[in-house]
N, C-alpha and C positions, 0 to 999 in steps of 0.2 A: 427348359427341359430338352433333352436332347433328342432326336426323330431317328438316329440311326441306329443300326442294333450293336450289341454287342461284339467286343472282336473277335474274331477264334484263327483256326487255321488256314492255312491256304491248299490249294492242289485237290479240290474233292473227289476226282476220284483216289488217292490216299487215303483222303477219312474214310469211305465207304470200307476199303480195305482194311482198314486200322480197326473202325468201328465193326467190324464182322469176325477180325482176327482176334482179339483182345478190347474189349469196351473198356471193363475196368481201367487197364493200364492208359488205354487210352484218354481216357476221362481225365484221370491223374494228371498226364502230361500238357492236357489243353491248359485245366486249371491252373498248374503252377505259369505259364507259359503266358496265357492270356488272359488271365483272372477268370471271375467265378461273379455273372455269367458269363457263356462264353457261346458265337453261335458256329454250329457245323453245318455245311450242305450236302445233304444226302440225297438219293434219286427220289426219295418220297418228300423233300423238298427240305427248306430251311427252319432249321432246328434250334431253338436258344438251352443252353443245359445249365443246370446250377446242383450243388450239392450244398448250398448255405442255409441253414436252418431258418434267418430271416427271409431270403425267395421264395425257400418252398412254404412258408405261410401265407402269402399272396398269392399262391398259384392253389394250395387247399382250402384257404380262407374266400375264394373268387364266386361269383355267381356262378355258379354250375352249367347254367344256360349259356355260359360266351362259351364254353368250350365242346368238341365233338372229341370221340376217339381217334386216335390215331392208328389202332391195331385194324384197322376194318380190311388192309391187301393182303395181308400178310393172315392175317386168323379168319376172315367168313369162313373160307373152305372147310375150318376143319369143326366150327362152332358154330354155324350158321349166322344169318341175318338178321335172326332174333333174340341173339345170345344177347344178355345183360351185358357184358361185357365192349357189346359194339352200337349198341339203342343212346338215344338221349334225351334229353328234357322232359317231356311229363310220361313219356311211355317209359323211361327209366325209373320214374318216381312209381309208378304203379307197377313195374316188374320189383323192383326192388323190394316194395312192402308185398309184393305176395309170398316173395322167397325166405324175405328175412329170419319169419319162425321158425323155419327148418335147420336155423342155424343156431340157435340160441337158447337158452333159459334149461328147462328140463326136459324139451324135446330132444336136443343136443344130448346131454347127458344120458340118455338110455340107449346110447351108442358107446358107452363106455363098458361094456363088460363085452360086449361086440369085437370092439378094438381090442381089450386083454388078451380075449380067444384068440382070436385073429396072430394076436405078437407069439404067446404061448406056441401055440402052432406049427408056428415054423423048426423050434425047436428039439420036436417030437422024434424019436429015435438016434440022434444023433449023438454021436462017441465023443467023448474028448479026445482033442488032437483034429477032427475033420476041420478041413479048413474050407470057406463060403466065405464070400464078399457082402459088404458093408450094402450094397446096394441090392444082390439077392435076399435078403432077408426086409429090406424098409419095402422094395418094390411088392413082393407076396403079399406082405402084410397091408401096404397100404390099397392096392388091386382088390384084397379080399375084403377092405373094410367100404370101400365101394361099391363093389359088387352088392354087398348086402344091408350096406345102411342108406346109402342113394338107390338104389334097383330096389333094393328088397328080394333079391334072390335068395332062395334057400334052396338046398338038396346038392351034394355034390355033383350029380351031372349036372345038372342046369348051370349051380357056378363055374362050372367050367368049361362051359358052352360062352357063356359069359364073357371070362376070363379069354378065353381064344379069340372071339370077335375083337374085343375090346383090344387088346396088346397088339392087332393085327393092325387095327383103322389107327391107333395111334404111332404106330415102325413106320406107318408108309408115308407119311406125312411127313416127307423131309425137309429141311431146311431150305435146300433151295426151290422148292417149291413154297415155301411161304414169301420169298423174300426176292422170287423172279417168275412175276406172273406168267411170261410167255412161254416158261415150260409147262403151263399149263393145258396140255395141249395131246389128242390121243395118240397121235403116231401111229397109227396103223395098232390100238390096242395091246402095244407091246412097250410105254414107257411106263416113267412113274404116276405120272397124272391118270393113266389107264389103271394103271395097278391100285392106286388111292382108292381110286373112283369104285371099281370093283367093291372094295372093302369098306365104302359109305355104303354101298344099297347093301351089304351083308348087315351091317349096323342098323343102319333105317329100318329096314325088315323087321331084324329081332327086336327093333324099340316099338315099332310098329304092333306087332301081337303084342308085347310085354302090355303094352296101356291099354288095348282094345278087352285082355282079360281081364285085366284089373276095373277097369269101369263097369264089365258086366259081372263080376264080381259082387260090386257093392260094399266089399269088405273094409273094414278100418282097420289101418295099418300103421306102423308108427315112421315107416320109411320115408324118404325125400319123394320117391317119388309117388305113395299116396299121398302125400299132402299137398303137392303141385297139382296132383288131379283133383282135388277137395278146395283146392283156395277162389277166392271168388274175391273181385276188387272193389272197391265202394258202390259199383250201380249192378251188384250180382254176377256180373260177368268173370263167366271161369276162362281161364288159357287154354289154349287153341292146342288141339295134339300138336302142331306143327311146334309153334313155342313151347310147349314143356320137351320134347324133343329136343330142341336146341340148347333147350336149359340144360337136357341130361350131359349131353355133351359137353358143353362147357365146364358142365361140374367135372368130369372124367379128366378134361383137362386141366382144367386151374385145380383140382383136390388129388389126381394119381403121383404122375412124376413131380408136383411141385412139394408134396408131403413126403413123400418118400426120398425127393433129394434134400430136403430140410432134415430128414433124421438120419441119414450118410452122413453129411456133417458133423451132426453131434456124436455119434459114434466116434468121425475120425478123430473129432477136437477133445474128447474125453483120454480118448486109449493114448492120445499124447501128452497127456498130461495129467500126470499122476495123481498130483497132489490133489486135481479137483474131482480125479475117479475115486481116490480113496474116501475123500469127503461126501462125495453121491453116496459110496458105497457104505458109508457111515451111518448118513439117514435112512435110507433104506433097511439097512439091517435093524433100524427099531422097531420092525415090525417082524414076528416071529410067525405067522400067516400074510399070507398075499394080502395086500393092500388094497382096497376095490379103486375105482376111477378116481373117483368123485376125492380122495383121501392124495393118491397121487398127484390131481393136479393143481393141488394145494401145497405143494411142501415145495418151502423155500428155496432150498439151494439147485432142488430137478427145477424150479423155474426159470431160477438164475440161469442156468446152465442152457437150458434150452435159450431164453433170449440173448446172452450171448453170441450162439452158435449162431441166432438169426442175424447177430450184426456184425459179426467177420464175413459170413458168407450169406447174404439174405438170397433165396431163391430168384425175386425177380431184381434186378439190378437194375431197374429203371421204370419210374412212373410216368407213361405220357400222356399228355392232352392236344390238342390242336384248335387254333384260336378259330372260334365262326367271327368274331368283328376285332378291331382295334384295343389294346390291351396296354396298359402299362407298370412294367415290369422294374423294379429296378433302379428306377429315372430313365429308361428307354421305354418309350413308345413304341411297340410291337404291330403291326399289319395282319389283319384277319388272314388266315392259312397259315400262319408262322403256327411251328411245333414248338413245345414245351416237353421238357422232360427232368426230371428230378430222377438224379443219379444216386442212386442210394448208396450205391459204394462211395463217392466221395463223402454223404452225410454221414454216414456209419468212420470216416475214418480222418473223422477234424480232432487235434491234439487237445484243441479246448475243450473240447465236449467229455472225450475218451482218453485219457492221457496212455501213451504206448497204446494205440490205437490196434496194434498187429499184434498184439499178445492174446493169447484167449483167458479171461480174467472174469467170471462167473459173480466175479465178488464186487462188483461195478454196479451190480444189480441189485444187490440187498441192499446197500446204502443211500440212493440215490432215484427217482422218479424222473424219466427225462421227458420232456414235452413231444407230442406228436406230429411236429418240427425237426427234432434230432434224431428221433429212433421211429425209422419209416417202413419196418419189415414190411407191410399188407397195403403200403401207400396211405392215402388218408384224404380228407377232404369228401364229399360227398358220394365219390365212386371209390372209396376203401374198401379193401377184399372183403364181398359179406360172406365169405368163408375163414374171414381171419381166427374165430374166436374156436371155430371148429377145428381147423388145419392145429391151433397152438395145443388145445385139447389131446389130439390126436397123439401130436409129438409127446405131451406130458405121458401119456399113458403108455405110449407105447414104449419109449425108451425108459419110464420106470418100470414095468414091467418087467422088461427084457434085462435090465440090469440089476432085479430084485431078486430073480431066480438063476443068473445064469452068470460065466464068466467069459473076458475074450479076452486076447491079446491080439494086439497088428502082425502080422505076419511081417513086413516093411515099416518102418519108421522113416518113409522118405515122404519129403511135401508134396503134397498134392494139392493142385490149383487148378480155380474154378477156370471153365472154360464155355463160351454161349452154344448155347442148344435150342433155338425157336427163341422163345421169350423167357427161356430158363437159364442156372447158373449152375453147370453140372462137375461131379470133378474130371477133370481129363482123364483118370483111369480107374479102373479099379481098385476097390480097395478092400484086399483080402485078410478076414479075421480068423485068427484058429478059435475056435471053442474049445477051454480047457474043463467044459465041465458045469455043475451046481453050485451056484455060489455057497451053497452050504448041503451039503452030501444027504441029509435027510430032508431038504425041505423039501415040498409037495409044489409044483410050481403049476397051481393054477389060485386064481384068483377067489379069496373068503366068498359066501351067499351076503 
């Protein structure tokens, strides 16, 4: 068995560059170049990558326990230290089942008329011909379905008391401050780290009363975040304000911009391609009243079409772990602190799997089941987004919704390509739709009782 690691590139400060500038492209080029795995050295240390649907079942398929996060320099600041996202071993087993219900079953589902309102919404007075971007409209809509099915805010002042806080702590959190500690730092009060910082104790504050009324409340409520106040783990013990805190955050992060840029996509990859908008548009119109959630996110081809969009462009472009002991991967023997990552752009774009892998082709979806080894949107293996089933939910309703009642067209028909944003896959610009209007001149565009 061999002890060395994998080959990859030379020159790392390049990769760092490369890896910062373009991942995807970059990915691509190691694999063809060095096979698949392949290892990078980055400043947060040496990295093995694979996109093969045989590694990444070794690496989801592994004891849980040989591995830690890797997001812990780059995301504490903006998720805390008790974010699920950055915990492991048996305090991730017991965050994870406290959370899990909030995500799931019919707790879940009575967030779907929540999310219609929510998509409906935005549409409200608007002419045919005004032209809004792809991203103005998934962003509103997906802010507002936070605001009030994680928060549980109601009343349009407060959500948008809400809404300001919340869009403020998340702008100021730039990228290089996730990904170069040592700007971490006040500067006399006047850099970003000050400015951040600022906008955490505005946050902490409003999260701070938000949970102090609700516990003197006593009230049951169906939001995320009374039921993080109400969960209790096997010996009674509820979460600590500080950790539901953390939790909230985290949700803001991994459920705002990562849902909201999963439904820019599918906008973009629909209004490009006719044939499978006319098809959405087809199913959709067998309904002569609004469709409620639950009816949405059941119908075929809006499925197809959503997990599609998840495998050209999946939001996060990379699942990582980091080994705590000696691992073998591969037929290489790996060294405790070696990083692991599963490129999901390269799994999403193997010819075996996807044949014409760069096509957007909805119809890949109806015929076929692929193992959770080849289509890795939400990652998988024991730390798999427990917001995947929510975030997909979200996307069904919202962009049936939106495309049940209403029409667009791209203003530009030019490609737009994803580009890194923190831990996201964002498009490099905007992307501006005109609104022509109702998709049918007398519907009523809100959703049946």
């Amino acid at each position: 068995m061999s002890s060395r690691l994998p080959p990859g590139p030379r020159f790392p400060p390049l990769q760092m560059v490369r890896f910062t500038k373009d991942a995807t492209r970059f990915f691509e080029d190691c694999a063809k170049r060095c096979g698949d795995p392949f290892t990078m050295t980055l400043p947060l240390g040496t990295v093995v990558v694979t996109g093969s649907p045989q590694v990444t079942q070794q690496i989801f398929a592994a004891d849980p326990n040989i591995f830690e996060p890797m997001a812990k320099v780059p995301m504490e600041p903006l998720i805390g230290e008790n974010s699920l996202l950055l915990i492991g071993g048996d305090r991730h087993k017991r965050e994870r089942r406290l959370i899990m219900p909030a995500f799931h079953g019919e707790r879940m589902r009575t967030y779907g008329a929540l999310m219609q309102e929510a998509a409906l919404r935005q549409l409200e007075g608007k002419k045919p011909g005004a032209t809004l971007t792809a991203q103005q409209i998934t962003q509103a809509i997906s802010m507002e379905v936070i605001i009030r099915a994680v928060f549980g805010v109601e009343g349009a002042a407060r959500v948008e008391r809400f809404r300001h806080v919340l869009e403020a702590y998340l702008e100021n959190y730039t990228p290089s401050l996730a990904m170069m500690p040592v700007l971490r730092r006040q500067f006399g009060g006047m850099g970003p780290w000050a400015r951040f910082q600022r906008h955490a104790v505005e946050l902490d504050v409003m999260l701070t009363e938000e949970i102090a009324a609700r516990r003197a409340s006593g009230e049951k409520r169906e939001d995320v975040l009374s039921m993080l106040l109400a969960a209790k783990d096997e010996n009674g013990e509820p979460m600590t304000d500080v950790e539901v805190k953390d939790e909230l955050r985290t949700m803001l992060v991994a459920g705002h911009e990562t849902t909201a840029v999963s439904m820019t996509w599918g906008m973009y990859f629909l209004h490009r391609a006719p044939e499978a908008l006319a098809k959405l548009r087809q199913e959709l119109a067998a309904f002569p009243t609004a469709p409620d959630a639950e009816t949405l996110s059941k119908l075929p081809y809006l499925s197809a079409v959503c997990d599609e969009s998840l495998r050209l462009n999946p939001v996060f472009y990379l699942v990582s772990r980091k080994l705590r002991e000696p691992f073998t991967l591969a037929g290489y023997e790996l060294p405790a602190g070696t990083g692991l990552m599963v490129a999901i752009t390269l799994t999403h774009s193997r010819p075996e799997t996807f044949p014409e892998p760069e096509r957007f082709q909805p119809e890949r979806f109806l015929g076929r089941r692929y193992s959770p080894f080849e289509y890795v949107p939400f990652g998988g293996g024991a730390r798999r987004c427990i917001g995947a089933a929510f975030a997909l939910y979200e996307m069904k309703v919202t962009l049936g919704t939106l495309l049940w009642a209403h029409r667009f067209e791209l203003v530009n028909d030019t490609e737009v390509r994803p580009i890194r944003r923190n831990v996201t896959a964002v498009p490099h610009e905007d992307i501006p739709l005109r609104y022509t209007g109702l998709a049918v001149p007398a519907r009523v565009a809100a959703p049946a009782a």
